[in-house]
C-alpha positions in Angstrom: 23.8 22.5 -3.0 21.3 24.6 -5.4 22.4 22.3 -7.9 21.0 19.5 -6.3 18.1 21.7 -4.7 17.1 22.0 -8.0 17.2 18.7 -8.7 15.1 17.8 -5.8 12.6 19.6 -7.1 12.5 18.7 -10.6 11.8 15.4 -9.1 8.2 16.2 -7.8 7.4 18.4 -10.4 4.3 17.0 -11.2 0.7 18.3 -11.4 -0.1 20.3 -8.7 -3.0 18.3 -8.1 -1.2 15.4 -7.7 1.3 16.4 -5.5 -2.3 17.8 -3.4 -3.6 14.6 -3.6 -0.1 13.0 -2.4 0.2 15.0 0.9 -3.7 14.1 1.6 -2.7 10.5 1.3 0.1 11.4 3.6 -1.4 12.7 6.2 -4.5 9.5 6.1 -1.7 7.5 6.1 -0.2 8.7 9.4 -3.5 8.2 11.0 -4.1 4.8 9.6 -0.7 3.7 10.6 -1.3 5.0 13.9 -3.7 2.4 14.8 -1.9 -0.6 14.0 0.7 0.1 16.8 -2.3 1.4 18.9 -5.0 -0.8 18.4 -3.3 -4.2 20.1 -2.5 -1.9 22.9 -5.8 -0.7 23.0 -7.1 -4.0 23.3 -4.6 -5.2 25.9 -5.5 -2.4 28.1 -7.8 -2.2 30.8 -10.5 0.1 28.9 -11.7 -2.5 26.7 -13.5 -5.3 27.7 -17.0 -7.2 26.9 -17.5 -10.7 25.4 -14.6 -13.0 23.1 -17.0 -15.1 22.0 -14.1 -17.8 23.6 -11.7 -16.2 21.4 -7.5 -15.5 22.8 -6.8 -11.7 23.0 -4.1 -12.2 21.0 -6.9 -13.7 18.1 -9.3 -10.9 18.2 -5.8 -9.0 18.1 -5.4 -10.4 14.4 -9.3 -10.1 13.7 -9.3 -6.7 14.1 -5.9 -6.1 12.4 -6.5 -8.2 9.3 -10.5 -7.5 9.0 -9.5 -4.1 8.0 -7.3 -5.3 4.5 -9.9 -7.8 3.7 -12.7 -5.7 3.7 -10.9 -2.6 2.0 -9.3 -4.8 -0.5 -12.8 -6.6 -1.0 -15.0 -3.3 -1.6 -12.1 -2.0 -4.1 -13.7 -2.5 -7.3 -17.0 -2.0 -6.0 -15.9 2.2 -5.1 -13.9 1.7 -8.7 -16.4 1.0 -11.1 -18.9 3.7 -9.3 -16.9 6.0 -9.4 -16.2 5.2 -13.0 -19.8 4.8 -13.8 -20.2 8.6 -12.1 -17.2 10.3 -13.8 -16.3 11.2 -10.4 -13.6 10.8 -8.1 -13.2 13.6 -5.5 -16.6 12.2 -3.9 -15.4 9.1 -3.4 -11.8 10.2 -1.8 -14.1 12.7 0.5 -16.7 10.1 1.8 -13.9 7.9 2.3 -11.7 10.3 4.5 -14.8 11.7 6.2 -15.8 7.9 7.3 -12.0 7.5 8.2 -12.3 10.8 10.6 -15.5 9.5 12.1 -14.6 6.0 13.2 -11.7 7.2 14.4 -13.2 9.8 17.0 -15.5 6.9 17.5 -12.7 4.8 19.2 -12.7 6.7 21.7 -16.3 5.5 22.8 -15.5 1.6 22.1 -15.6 0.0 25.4 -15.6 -3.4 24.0 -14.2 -6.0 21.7 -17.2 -6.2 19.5 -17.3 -2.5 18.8 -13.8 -2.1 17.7 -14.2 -5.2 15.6 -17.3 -2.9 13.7 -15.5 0.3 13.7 -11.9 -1.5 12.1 -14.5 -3.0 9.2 -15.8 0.4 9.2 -12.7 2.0 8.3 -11.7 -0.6 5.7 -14.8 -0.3 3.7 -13.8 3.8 4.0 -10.7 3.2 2.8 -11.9 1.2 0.0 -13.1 4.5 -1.4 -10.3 6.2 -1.1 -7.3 3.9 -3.0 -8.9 3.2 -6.3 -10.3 6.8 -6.9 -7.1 8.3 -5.8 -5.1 6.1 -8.2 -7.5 7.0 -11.0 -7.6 10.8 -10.7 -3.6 10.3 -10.4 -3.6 8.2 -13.6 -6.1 10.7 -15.7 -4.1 14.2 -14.5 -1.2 12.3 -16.1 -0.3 11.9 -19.3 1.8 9.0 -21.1 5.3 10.5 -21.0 5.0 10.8 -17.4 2.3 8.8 -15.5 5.1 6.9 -13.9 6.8 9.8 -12.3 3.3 10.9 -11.3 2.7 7.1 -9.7 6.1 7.3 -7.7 5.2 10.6 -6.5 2.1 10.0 -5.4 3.2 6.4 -3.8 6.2 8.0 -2.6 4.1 10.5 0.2 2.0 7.8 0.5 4.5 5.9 2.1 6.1 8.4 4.5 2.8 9.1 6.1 2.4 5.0 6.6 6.1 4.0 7.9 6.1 7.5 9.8 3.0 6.7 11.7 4.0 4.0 13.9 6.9 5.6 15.0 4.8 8.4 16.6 2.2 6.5 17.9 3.8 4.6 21.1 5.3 7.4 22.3 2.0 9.5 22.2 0.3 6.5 24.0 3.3 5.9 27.0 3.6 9.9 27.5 0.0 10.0 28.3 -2.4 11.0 29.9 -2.2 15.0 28.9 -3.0 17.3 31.1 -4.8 20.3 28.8 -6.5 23.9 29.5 -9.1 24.1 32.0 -8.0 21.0 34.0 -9.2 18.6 31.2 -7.4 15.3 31.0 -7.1 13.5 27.9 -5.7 9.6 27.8 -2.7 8.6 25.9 -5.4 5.7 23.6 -7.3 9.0 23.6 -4.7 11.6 22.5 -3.5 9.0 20.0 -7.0 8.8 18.4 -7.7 12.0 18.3 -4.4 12.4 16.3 -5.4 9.5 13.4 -8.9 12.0 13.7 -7.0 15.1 12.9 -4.7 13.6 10.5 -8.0 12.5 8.7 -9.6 16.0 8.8 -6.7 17.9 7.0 -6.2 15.1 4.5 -10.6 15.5 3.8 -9.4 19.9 3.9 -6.6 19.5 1.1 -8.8 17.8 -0.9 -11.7 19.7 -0.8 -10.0 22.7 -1.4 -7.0 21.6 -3.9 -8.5 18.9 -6.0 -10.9 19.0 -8.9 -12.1 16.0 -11.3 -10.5 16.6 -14.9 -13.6 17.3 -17.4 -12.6 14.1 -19.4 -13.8 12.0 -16.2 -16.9 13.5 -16.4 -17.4 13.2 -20.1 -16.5 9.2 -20.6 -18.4 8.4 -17.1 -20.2 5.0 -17.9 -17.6 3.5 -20.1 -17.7 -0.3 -20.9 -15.9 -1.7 -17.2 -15.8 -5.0 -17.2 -12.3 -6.9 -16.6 -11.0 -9.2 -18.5 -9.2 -12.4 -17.9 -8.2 -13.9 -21.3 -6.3 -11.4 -23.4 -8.8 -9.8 -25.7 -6.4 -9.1 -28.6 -5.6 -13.0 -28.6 -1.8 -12.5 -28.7 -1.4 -13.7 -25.0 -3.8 -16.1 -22.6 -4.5 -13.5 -20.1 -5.0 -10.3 -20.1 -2.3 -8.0 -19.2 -4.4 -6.0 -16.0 -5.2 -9.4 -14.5 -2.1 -10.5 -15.1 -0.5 -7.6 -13.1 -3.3 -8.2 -10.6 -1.9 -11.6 -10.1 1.7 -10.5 -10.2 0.8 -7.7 -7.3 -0.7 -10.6 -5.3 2.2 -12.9 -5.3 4.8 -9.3 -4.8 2.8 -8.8 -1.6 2.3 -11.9 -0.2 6.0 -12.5 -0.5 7.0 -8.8 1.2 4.3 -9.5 4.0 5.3 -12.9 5.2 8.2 -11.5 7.7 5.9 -9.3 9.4 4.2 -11.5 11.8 7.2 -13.9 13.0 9.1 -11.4 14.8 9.5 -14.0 17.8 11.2 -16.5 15.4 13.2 -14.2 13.9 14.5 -12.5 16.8 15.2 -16.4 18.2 17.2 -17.6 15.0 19.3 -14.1 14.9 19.5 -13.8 18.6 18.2 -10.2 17.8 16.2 -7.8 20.2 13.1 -5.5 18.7 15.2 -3.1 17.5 17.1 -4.8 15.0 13.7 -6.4 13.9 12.2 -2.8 13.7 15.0 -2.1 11.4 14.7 -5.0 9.1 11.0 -4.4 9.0 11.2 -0.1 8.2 13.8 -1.3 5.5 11.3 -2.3 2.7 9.4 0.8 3.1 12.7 3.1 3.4 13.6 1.6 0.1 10.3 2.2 -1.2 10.3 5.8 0.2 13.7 6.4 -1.6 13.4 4.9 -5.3 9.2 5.1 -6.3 9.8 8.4 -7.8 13.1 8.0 -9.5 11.8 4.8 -11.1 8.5 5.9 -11.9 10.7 8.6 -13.6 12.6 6.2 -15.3 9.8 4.0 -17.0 8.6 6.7 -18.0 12.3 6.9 -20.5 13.1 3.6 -20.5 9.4 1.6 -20.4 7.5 0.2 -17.7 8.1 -3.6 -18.8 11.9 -3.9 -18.2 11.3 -2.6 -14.9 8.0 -4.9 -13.8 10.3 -8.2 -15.0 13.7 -7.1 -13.3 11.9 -6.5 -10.0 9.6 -9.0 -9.9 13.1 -11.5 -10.7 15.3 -9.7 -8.1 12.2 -10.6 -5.6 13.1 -14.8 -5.9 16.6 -14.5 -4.8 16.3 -11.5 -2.0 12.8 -13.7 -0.3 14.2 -16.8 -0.7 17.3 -15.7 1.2 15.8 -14.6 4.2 14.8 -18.6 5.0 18.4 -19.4 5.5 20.3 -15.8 6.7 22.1 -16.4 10.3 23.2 -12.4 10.8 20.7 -9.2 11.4 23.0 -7.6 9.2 22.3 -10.0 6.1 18.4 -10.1 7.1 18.9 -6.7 6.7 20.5 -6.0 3.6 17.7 -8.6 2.1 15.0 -6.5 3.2 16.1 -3.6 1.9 17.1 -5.4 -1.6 13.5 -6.7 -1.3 12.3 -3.4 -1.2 14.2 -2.5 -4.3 12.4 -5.2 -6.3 9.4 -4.0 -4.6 9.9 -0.6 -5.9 10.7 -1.9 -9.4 7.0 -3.2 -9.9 4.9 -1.4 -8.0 4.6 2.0 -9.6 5.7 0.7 -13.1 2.6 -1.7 -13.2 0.4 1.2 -12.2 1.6 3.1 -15.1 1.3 0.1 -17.5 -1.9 -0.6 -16.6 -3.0 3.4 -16.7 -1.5 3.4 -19.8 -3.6 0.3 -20.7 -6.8 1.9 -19.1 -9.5 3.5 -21.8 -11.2 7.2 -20.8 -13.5 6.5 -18.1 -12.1 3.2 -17.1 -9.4 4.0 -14.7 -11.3 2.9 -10.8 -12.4 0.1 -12.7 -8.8 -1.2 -13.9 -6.4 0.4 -11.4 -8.2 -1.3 -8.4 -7.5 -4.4 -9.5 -3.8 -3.9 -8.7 -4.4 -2.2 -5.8 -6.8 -5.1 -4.3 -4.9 -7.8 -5.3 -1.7 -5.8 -3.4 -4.2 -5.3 0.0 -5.1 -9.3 -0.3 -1.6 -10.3 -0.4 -0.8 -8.0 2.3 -3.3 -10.2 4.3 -2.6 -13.6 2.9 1.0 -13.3 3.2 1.2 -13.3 7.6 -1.3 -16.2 7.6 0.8 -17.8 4.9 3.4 -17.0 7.3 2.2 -18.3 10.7 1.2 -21.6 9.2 4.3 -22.2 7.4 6.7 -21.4 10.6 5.9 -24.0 12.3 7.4 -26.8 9.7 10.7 -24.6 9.7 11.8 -21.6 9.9 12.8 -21.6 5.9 9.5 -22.6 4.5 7.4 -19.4 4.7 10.5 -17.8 2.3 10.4 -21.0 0.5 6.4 -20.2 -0.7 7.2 -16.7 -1.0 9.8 -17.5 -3.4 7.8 -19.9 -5.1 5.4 -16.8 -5.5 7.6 -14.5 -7.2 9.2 -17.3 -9.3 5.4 -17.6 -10.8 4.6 -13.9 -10.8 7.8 -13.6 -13.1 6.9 -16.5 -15.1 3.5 -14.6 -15.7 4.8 -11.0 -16.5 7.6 -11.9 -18.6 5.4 -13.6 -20.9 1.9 -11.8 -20.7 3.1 -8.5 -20.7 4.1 -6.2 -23.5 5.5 -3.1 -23.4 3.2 0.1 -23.7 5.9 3.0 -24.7 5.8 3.3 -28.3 9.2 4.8 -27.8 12.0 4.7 -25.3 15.1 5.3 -24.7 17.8 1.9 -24.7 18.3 0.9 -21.3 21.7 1.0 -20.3 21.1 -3.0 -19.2 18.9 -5.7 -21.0 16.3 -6.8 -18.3 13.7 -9.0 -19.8 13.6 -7.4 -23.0 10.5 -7.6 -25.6 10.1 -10.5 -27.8 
């Protein structure tokens, strides 16, 4: 039991700055992921009312939803380069935190459609300063030999604050309203904001208190930032960034398609919610489970064997979810698809931190991170449109996706480890 305490341990040993920086992102992620359970209730609810411009509910439902990943994944390198061009990043996080704990006290004075719609943008363009300089402090308190681990930790709290949100949040709307000293009644929408609020505030607290830019920031602040597109060394067409920024695209546009055909699903498994709520929590559970130890092992063994097997494993494990007839088999398929998932995502970080000059890490970085937030938003429109010619066709696309994405890292991307141990298997070796 020590033995494996220990091992535990070793696990997240990382900079302590880092593993600051993870719980932050923890707790903002509860909060965030609060509101995507709440906010469709919030809207279905009596409270909110006000002009729909002739829109459905269930429209400004999606509006609100999917305004937020546009505009966070469009501001991205915007809050990257500045805070590149300042040789700052705690700034940046803070602003973005403080705006998050703001708009979401704020909620609680929306009475109608259009405010929620300007407080939702509101928070992506706050979030949009938090991803890319969080990814670029994590990236320059890391070193080489172990900016993967560092990646995986930092993903892996990441992740438990957003897939252990929504589990919280209906029951703290349905147990409402809350009775509290002094006769004062809060509202279960209420109590539920003011949660994502507080979750906010302690995340801005860690920060403030446990985080500190690394001098190097501050001394290569201004550094040449533009992004390329053709590989500048000439040995490839593109470069190896954008390349990754397309693969991230296509890996989350394929991973996001089942999320908004739950109704389909359920009626082609004869399933209930619950089994859909498990297929769904299995991507992230995978994720939870295996971004540390493989951010650990590219680390040993390179980040390029690992970017090309998952990206490969993602073809079969999306393509077979067009054409499964169990919830056991869906299932299974989501949680392989998280494995692939889990195989690119903090690798590619690491390869292109590894890639990133002194002074350039907002800049590069957030173009993996926005092109991961704009697949996360094209792939359920992909999704809705695609349903209605068969059930099989949005995995067909997805598949077609990943098929490309390989296609494009296999042959653009070269390994960044000068040396590393063999791999005990031969995934897409180097040429």
């Amino acid at each position: 039991m020590q033995r494996l305490a220990r091992r535990i341990v070793a696990q997240f040993a990382v900079d302590r700055r880092v593993l600051a920086l993870a719980f932050a992102r923890m707790a903002d992620g509860i909060g965030n992921s609060f509101l995507i359970i709440v906010i469709p209730l919030y809207v279905a609810s009596d409270v909110v009312g006000g002009a729909t411009f002739g829109l459905e509910e269930a429209m400004i439902i999606g509006i609100i939803l999917s305004l937020f990943g546009f505009l966070n994944s469009s501001f991205q390198p915007a809050t990257g380069r500045l805070s590149d061009r300042f040789g700052r990043r705690k700034p940046f996080i803070l602003v973005g935190l403080g705006g998050l704990a703001a708009t979401n006290v704020a909620y609680i004075f929306a009475e109608s459609y259009l405010s929620l719609v300007v407080i939702r943008g509101l928070q992506g363009v706050s979030v949009a300063f938090i991803v890319p300089a969080s990814i670029a402090l994590v990236n320059e308190l890391a070193t080489t030999e172990d900016r993967g681990g560092n990646m995986g930790v930092y993903n892996t709290f990441r992740l438990v604050g957003f897939g252990s949100g929504p589990v919280a949040a209906g029951a703290v709307v349905n147990l409402g309203p809350y009775t509290l000293p002094g006769g004062v009644t809060v509202s279960g929408f209420d109590a539920a904001f003011y949660v994502a609020a507080i979750t906010a505030a302690v995340s801005y607290l860690l920060v403030t208190v446990l985080i500190t830019d690394p001098e190097a920031t501050k001394a290569n602040a201004g550094a040449d930032l533009s992004i390329a597109v053709r590989d500048p060394t000439g040995r490839n067409l593109f470069d190896p960034i954008f390349t990754l920024g397309i693969a991230s695209l296509f890996m989350a546009a394929a991973i996001a398609l089942f999320a908004t055909i739950q109704p389909q699903v359920n009626a082609r498994l004869e399933q209930g919610a619950t089994w859909f709520g498990l297929q769904f929590a299995a991507f992230i559970v995978a994720q939870v489970v295996l971004q540390t130890p493989i951010g650990r092992a590219c680390d040993l063994y390179g980040r390029r064997p690992f970017i090309v097997g998952g990206m490969a494993l993602l073809i079969p494990t999306t393509l077979v979810q067009g054409f499964v007839t169990t919830s056991e088999v869906m299932f299974l398929a989501r949680l392989a698809q998280g494995i692939a998932g889990a195989m690119v995502f903090a690798p590619s970080l690491a390869l292109a931190g590894d890639l990133a000059g002194e002074g350039e890490s907002g800049s590069k970085l957030s173009v993996l991170t926005m092109a991961f937030g704009f697949g996360i938003a094209v792939g359920p429109l992909a999704s809705g449109a695609l349903i209605g010619y068969g059930f099989q066709y949005p995995f067909v696309f997805g598949t077609v996706l990943a098929a490309v994405g390989t296609v494009l890292v296999y042959t653009q991307i070269e390994e960044t480890l000068e040396r590393r141990a063999p791999l005990p298997f031969a995934i897409g070796g180097d040429d």
